[in-house]
N, C-alpha and C positions, 0 to 999 in steps of 0.2 A: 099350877102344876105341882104333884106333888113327887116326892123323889121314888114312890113305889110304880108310876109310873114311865120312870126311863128305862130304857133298853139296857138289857143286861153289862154293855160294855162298860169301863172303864167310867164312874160317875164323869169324872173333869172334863171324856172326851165329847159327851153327852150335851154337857153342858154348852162347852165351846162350838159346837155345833149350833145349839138356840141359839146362842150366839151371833155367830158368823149370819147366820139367814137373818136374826134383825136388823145386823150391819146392812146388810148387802140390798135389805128391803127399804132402807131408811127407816125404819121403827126408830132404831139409834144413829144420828143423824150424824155424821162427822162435825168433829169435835164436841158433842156432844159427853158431858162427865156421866159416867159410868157409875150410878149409884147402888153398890155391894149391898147392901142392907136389905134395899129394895126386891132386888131379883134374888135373893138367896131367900129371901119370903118368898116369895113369887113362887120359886123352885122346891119349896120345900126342903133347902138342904142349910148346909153352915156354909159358912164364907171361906172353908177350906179347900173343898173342889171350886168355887169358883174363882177361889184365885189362884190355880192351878190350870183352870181355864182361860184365865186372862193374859199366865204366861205365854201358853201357846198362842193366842192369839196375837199379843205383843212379839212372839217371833214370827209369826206371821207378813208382823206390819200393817193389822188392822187395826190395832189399838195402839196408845200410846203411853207408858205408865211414867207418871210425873211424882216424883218426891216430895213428899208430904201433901200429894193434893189427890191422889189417885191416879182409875184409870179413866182415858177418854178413847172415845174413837177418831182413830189417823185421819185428820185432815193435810189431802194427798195437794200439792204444789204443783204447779205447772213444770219448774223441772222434774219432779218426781214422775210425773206423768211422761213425759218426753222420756227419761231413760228408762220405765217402765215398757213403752210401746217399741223404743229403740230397740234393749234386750229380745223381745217376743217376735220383734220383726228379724232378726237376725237368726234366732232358734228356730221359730214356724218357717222361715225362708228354705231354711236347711232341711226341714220335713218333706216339704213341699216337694222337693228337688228329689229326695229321696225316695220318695213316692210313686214319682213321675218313672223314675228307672225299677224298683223292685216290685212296687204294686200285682199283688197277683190279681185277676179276671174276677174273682169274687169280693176281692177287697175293692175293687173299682165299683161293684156293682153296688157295694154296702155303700160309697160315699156319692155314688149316684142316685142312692133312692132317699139318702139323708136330703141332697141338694134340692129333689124332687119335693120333698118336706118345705123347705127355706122356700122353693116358688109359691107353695098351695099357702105358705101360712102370709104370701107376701102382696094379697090381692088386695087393690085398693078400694077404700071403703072397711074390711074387713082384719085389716090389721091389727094382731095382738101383741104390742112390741114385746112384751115380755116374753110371752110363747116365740117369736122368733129371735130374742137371743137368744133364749135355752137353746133350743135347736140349731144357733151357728156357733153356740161352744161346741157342742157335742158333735157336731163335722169338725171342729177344729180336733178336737180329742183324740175321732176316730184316724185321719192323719195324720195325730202323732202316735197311736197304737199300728200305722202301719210301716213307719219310720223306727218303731222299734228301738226306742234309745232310751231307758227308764231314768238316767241320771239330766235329759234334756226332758223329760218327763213331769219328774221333778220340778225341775227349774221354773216349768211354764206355768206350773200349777200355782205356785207359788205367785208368780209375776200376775198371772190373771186376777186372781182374791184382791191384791193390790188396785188391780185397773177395775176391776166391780163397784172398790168405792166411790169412783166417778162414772158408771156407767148412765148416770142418772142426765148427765149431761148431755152427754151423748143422744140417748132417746130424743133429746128435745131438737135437734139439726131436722127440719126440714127436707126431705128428699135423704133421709141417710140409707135408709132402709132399700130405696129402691138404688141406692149408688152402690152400697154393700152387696145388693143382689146380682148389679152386672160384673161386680169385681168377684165374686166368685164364680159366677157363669168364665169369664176367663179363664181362672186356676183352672176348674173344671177341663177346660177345654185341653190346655196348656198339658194335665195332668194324662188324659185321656190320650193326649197325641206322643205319647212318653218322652214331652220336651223337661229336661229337669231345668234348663236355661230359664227356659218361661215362666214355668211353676216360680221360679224362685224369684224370678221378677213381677209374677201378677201379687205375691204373695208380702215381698215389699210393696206395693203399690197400696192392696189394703191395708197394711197398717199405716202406713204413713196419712189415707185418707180417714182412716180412723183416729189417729192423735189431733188432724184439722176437727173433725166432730168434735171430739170430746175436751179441745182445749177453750 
């Protein structure tokens, strides 16, 4: 790729963008050394924006930059994962809850036709795990756009990039997918019945059954 071809933004953010989707695709495999030379051919540019790229992503916590050896990609630990899913459990809990009480008639209808998405993409035999993550971010997303809190916004945005590096994991449980689909059929319900009690306890409940997947 060459550099006349990136989006006019910011070269670095560009970058760190390729980036991030190699990580998160395993192209670049955790802990896997992050050869500059290489992708800065690749990209057609100098090892200036990329390693302007790599800071962000090291504050990210995807990557890991080591003294005198480079960069590599964050190989995430089981407790990292634990306070990773703790955090998100405690902040999405909080959405949930808030949802459940503010939620207007059209914002219910938006994350009632997202869930309607999660069932059609959750047919057995025809399962695309990947198209059904995307799709249970993007209900989680839309829940915390209607929680309305950009500094807990933030935070999760963050925290999830983190939990992406293991998502790989995850995919491979057995029955996740159809367990993930009655734990939101609850939120749903919980949300629907303007319990924020429930919401926030169906909402604990997935993640905690999600840190079991994915550890």
């Amino acid at each position: 790729m060459s550099a006349a071809t990136l989006t006019p933004r910011a070269l670095y953010e560009e970058v760190a963008e390729l980036l991030r989707q190699r990580i998160f695709s395993r192209e670049l495999e955790p802990g896997s050394w992050i050869d500059e030379l290489k992708i800065a051919e690749e990209y057609g540019i100098s090892r200036t924006p990329l390693r302007e790229a790599l800071k962000v992503l090291a504050a990210e916590g995807l990557v890991t930059m080591k003294v005198r050896r480079g960069a590599y990609v964050t190989e995430v630990s089981q407790q990292d994962l634990a306070d990773v899913y703790h955090l998100l459990s405690l902040l999405e809990s909080d959405a949930a809850g808030v949802a459940a009480e503010r939620a207007t008639e059209a914002q219910l209808h938006t994350l009632q036709v997202l869930h309607a998405e999660l069932e059609a993409a959750a047919i057995p035999g025809q399962v695309d795990r990947e198209h059904f993550f995307a799709l249970n971010e993007r209900f989680h997303m839309q829940l915390l756009a209607i929680a309305n809190n950009r500094w807990r916004d933030q935070m999760v945005a963050d925290l999830r990039k983190v939990m992406k590096l293991n998502r790989h994991n995850s995919l491979l449980k057995s029955g996740r997918i159809d367990e993930s689909l009655r734990e939101h059929r609850a939120l749903m319900a919980a949300i629907v019945a303007r319990d924020p009690a429930a919401a926030m306890a169906r909402m604990r409940e997935h993640f905690r059954n999600g840190l079991e997947a994915a550890a």
